[in-house]
N, C-alpha and C positions, 0 to 999 in steps of 0.2 A: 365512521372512521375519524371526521374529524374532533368531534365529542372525546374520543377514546385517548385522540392525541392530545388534546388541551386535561384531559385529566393524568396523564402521565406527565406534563411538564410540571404540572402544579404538585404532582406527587415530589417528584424530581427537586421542584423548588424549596420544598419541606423538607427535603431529607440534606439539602444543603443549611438552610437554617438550623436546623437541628445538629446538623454537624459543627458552624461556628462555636467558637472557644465562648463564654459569656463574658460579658463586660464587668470588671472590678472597679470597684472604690479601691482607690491608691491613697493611703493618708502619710504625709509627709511630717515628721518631726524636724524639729530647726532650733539651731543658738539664734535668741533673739537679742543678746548685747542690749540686755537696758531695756527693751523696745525697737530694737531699729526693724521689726520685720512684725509678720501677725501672728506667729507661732508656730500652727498645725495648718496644712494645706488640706484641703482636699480635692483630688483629679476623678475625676475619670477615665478609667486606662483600657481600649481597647485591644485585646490581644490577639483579634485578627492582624489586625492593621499595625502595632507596636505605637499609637498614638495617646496624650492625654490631654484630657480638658478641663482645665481649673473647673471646679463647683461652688467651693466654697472657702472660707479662710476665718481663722480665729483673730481674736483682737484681744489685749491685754494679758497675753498669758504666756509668761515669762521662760525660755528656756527648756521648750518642752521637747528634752534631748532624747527620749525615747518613750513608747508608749505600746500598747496594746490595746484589743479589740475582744469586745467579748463574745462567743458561740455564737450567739445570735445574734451579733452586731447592735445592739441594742445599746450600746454602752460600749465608750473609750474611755481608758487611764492613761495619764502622761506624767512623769518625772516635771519635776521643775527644779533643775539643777543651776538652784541660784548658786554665784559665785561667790569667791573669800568668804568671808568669816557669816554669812549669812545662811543658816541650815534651809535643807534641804526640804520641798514638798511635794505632793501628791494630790495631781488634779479630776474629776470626775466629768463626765459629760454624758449627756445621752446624746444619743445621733437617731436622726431622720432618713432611713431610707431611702423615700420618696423623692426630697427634697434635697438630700447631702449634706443637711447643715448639722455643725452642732452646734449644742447648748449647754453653756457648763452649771454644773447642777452645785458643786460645794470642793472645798480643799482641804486637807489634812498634812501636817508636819511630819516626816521622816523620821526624826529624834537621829537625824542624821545630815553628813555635808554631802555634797553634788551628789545625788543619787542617781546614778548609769542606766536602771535598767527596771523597766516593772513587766511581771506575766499576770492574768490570771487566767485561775482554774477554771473549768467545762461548766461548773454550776455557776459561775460568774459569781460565786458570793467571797471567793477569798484572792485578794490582791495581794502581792508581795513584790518589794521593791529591792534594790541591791542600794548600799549606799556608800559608797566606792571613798572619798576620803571618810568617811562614817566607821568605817571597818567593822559593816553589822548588814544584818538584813532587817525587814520590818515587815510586819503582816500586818491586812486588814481586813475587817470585815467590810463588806456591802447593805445597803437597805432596800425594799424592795424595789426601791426608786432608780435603783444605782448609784446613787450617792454612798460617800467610804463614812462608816463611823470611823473616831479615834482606835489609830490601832494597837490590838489584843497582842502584841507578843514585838518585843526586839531581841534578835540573837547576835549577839558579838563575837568576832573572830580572832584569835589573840597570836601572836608570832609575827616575826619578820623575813627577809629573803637579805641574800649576800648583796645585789645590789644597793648599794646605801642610798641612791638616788632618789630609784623607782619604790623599792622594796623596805623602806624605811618602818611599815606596819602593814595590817593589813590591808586589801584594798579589793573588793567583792565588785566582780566586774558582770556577774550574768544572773538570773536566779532561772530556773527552766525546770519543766518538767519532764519525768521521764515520762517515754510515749503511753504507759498505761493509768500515767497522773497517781502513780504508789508513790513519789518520791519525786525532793526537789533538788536539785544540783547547783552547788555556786562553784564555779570556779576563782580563786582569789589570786588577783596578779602577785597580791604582797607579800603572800607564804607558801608561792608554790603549791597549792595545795585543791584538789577539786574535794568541798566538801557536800556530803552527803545526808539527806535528811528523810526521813520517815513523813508523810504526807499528811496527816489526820484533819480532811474537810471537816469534819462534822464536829471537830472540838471547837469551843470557846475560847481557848486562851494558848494552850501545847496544841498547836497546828503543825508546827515542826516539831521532830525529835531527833535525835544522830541517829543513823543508820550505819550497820556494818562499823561496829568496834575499832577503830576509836573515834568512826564521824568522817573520815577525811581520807582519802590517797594523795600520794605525793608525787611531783615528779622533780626533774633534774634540778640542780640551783639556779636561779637565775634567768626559770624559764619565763616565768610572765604568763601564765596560763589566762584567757580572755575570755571566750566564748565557745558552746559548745552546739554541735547539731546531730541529731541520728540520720539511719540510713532509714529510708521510705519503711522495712521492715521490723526496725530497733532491733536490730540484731549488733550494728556496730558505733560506734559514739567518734567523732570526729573534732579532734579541742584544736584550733587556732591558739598561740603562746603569742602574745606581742613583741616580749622583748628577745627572744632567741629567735623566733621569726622562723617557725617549723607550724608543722601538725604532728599531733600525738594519734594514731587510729588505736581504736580499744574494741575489744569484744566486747557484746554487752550484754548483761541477762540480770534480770533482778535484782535491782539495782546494786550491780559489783561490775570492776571496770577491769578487762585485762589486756593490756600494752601489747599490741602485736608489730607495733611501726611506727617509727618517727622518718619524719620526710621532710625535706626544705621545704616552705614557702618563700622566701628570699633571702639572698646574702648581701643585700645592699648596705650601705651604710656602718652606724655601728653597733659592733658583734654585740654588744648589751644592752641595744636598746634599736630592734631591727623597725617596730612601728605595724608590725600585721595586726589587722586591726579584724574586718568580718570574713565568719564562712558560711557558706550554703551549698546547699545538694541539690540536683533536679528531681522534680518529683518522680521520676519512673531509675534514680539513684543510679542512673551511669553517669553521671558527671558532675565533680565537684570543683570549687571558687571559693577561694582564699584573697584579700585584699590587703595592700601592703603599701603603705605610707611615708611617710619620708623622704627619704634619698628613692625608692624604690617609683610611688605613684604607678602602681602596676595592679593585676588579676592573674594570680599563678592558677594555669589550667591542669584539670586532672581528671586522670578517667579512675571511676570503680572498679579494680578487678571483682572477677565471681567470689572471690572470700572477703571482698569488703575493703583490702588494702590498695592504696594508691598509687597510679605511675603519671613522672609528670607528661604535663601536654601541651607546655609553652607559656609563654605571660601572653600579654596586651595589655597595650603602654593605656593608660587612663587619666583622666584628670587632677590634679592635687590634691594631696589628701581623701582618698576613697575614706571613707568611714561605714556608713549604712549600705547594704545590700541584699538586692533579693531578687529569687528568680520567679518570673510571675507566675501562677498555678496553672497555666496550660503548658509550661516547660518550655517556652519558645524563645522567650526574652531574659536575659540579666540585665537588671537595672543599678546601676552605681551610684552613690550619692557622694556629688566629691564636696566637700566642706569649705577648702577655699577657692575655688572657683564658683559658684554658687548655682551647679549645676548637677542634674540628674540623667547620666548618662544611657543609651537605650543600645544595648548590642543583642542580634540576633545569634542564639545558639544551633550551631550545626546540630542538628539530630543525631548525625550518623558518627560524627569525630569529636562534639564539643568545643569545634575551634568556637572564638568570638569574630562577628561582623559586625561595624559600628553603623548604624541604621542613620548617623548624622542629625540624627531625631535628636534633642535632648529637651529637658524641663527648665525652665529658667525658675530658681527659687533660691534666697538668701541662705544660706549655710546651712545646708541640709545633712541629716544624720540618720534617721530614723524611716525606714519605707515597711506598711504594712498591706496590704490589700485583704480585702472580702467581698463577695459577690455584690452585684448591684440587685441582683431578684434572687 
């Protein structure tokens, strides 16, 4: 009996490990102003617990405002969104697992200024970057090493928006793909415009092409269109506008977007330039987060209805300037990255209603922007 007992805890104790959430690499993107910070962090983020533990950190690499990870973790890309008059680059690393360090392998020039945003593709061979005063996007190829060759293709965006401030030309704020990787989407704050591109891995040089006649949808004047996210099943596409300071919800099927609902994210400040900066979805897509800047410093809450469209579900008041945000892949935690406070906010999400709980937990880190995670095993 007692045999039978010590192998049922031991059972018991396996199916509890088995059950914990696994532990993510959290890598932080940061404005480093010159130098005054190390660049890219990297933590280790338990999602049992909502904890993180510095690993590792870069040195000498300037402004790595946003980045990605590739499938296999095998390799990170980061924007180097050097400032004024100084164009834009594109950093490579390989990352260690084991260890959590990375090592940066080589850099390539944008043929663009502050470049906002890089993805890349499942096959990790093709990079593309958004180059936000550039008013272009830029692809590149990979080498086996992961390091970028010079890249094969720059597409330029041409138009302006009514506001003369923001919208003086264009300004290519996301490059993303659709969930099945046929197509890549920029939305552009400077012409109003989400445009649309044909995906072609396998070319040399036309990686993009325009999709859907004449390349681009449009929406209202003035909206500032920013970032875009799907629902867990890509059925519905979810755009954050900066400067009108709403969401757009869109149906969505092969790669064509159709307008079912526009919804406030804040009305703080001013009407032309409200400052919503990220959005995000939970992974099981009941509950979506919008972040709002400015006068706002808030997280407008929101539940998924069954058709995809949104009701809201409250703010929570946040640090200054939210910029980067993401919700961890076990769906438990939203993490904020507030820019000038030089903190990474840690709130626990209700399962059942989506409210925010602030866990008091937070990341101390120099002007954080950018949060990625992928599994540590």
């Amino acid at each position: 009996m007692k045999k039978l007992l010590l192998i049922l805890i031991a059972a018991f104790a396996m199916m509890n490990v088995k059950a914990q959430n696994p532990i993510q690499y959290l890598f932080v993107g940061t404005y480093t102003d010159g130098g005054a910070n190390d660049g890219i962090y990297v933590y280790k983020f338990n999602p049992n617990k909502g904890e993180a533990t510095l690993v590792s950190k870069t040195s000498g690499v300037q402004n790595p405002s946003w980045l990605c990870v590739t499938k296999d973790a095998r390799f990170v890309y980061a924007v180097n969104e050097n400032g004024g008059d100084k164009p834009g680059e594109l950093s490579a690393f390989s990352f260690d697992k084991k260890t959590g360090q990375l090592t940066f392998l080589n850099k390539q020039p944008t043929a663009g200024y502050a470049p906002c945003y890089v993805t890349v593709d499942e096959s990790g061979k093709n990079v593309i970057t958004a180059n936000y005063a550039g008013g272009n996007i830029t692809v590149f190829k990979t080498n086996d090493d992961g390091s970028l060759k010079p890249y094969v293709q720059l597409v330029a965006h041409e138009g302006y928006g009514v506001n003369v401030t923001r919208q003086e030309m264009p300004h290519p704020h996301q490059v993303i793909f659709s969930p099945d990787q046929k197509f890549v989407f920029c939305p552009d704050l400077g012409t109003d415009r989400i445009y649309q591109y044909n995906f072609n891995g396998s070319e040399e040089k036309n990686v993009l092409t325009p999709a859907n006649d004449p390349g681009y949808i449009t929406v209202d004047d003035g909206t500032g269109p920013r970032h875009i996210t799907f629902s867990p099943d890509g059925k519905t596409a979810y755009l954050i506008n900066e400067l009108a300071g709403n969401v757009i919800v869109f149906s969505y099927a092969d790669g064509r977007f159709t307008p079912k609902q526009t919804i406030v994210s804040t009305t703080a400040g001013d009407k032309n330039e409200r400052g919503s900066g990220e959005i995000v979805i939970t992974p099981n897509g009941k509950f979506l987060y919008t972040s709002n800047r400015l006068a706002a410093n808030d997280v407008a809450l929101f539940k998924v209805q069954t058709d995809g469209s949104l009701l809201e579900n409250g703010k929570q008041p946040v640090n200054a300037n939210p910029r980067g945000m993401m919700v961890d892949p076990s769906g438990r935690f939203l993490l904020v990255a507030s820019q000038n406070n030089n903190t990474i906010q840690i709130f626990v999400i209700n399962k059942n209603f989506g409210l925010l709980q602030d866990t008091n937990v937070k990341i101390d880190v120099q002007k954080p922007v950018c949060l990625v995670m992928t599994p540590v095993n």
